[in-house]
C-alpha angles and dihedrals in degrees: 000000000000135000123209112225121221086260090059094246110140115230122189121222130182116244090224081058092053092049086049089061095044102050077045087054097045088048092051082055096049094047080050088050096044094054089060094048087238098137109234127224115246105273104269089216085080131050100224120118110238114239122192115261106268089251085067086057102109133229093233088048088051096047085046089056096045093047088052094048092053087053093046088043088054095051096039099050080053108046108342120249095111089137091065090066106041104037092061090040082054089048098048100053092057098270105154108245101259104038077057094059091049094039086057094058084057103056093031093061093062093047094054087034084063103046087044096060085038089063101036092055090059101042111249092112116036103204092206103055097036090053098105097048083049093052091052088053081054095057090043102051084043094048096048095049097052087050089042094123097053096049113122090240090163086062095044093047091056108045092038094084098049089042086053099041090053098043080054087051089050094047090045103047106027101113117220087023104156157095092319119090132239139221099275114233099199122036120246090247088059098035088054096041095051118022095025098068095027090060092042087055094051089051095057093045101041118351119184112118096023094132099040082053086054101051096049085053106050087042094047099029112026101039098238124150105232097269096056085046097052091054102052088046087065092046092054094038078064102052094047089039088050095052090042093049090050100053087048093056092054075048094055092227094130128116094194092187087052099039101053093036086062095039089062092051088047086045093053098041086045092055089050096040096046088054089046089053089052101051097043098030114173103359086067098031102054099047084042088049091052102047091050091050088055097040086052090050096046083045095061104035088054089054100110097218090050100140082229091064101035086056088050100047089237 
């Protein structure tokens, strides 16, 4: 790109340099705008989606998201599919797509944080002997959110609703499904070593369904009754919670406000929903479990851009 001077002398100029004096333009604007109290557009030479300064964030909006993280925590310290409360919660109340995805890590850690110490208190996940499966979640979740942006997301899109329609299928109608465990078809070394990570990668790159995946493993695969289950799900939710949250904080997609106001609500309905699990076991667990499987189903198929309705024109 080149600019011709009165003189008539050319002078040649990048376009990443021209670009470099209009979004320094557009900021001397915004500084002129702000000193009036007039609230400025993003500046349309980036693509990012403006989002009000956190101490615009009001107290009613907070206390909603808090109220919406307890619940989340409650049902996800029961059966998973937390996430399905609180990212549209997020969404709802104005929170750009990705800093909802990282926010959500946030607040989901001390949700599963919580169940976990609940369970372990009470002896249906021992820390110490499951370290080295959470740590593979760790990797995983680590792992899947770094590769985030090659993942095939059209695929998985497509084929999530049918996968969770059928594991609700397989809770509902699996005769004999409860406390009491099984003959384990897989052992823990090669479980560890082979779902663990590959369902904490798909939680940090995608995410929706983790705990629904982990609960049909450890039940198939692993031999668990639903409340032991339970309990090492939510192991395994905070180690891959744990290697995702930490790739989105070097990716500055965190609203940390946000983020810890939830937690404490996740951390408070996981404490309540995890007791409730315990003293219900599987008579609560497997109808919530189904009921989470299918909402996440009908929530992805009713998304407009699903892959599924955009092929059949619906």
């Amino acid at each position: 790109m080149h600019f011709l001077r009165d003189d008539g002398e050319n002078v040649y100029r990048s376009p990443l340099a021209a670009s470099i004096s209009s979004c320094a333009l557009q900021k001397q604007q915004l500084r002129e705008n702000a000193a009036s109290a007039t609230r400025p557009a993003f500046p349309p030479c980036t693509s990012a989606i403006w989002f009000p300064p956190l101490q615009d964030i009001t107290l009613n909006l907070l206390l909603l998201l808090f109220a919406a993280a307890f619940f989340a925590g409650f049902v996800d310290s029961i059966a998973g599919g937390g996430g399905l409360i609180t990212v549209p919660a997020m969404l709802i109340a104005g929170i750009p797509p990705l800093q909802t995805l990282g926010t959500n890590k946030v607040q989901s850690i001390f949700g599963a944080g919580s169940a976990t110490l609940a369970y372990a208190r009470n002896g249906h996940v021992k820390l110490r002997e499951q370290l080295p499966m959470a740590l593979m979640a760790v990797f995983g979740g680590a792992l899947g959110a770094a590769l985030a942006t090659v993942m095939p997301s059209d695929v998985l899109r497509i084929i999530l609703p049918f996968l969770l329609v059928a594991i609700a299928l397989y809770f509902a109608f699996k005769p004999n499904l409860g406390d009491v465990e099984k003959h384990r078809r897989m052992t823990p070394m090669l479980f560890g070593l082979t779902f663990v990570p590959l369902i904490g990668f798909y939680d940090g790159a995608f995410g929706p369904g983790t705990g629904s995946f982990l609960m049909l493993s450890f039940v198939t695969l692993a031999g668990f009754g639903l409340l032991k289950a339970t309990a090492h799900t939510k192991l395994l939710n905070f180690g891959s919670n744990l290697g995702a949250l930490i790739i989105f904080i070097f990716s500055g997609a965190i609203l940390w406000k946000i983020g810890l106001t939830m937690g404490l609500g996740q951390f408070l309905g996981a404490q309540v929903g995890s007791r409730v699990a315990m003293r219900s076991g599987a008579k609560i667990i497997k109808p919530l479990l189904v009921i989470v499987c299918l909402a996440f189903a009908i929530k992805l198929i009713a998304d407009p851009a699903n892959p599924v309705r955009v092929w059949l024109g619906i």
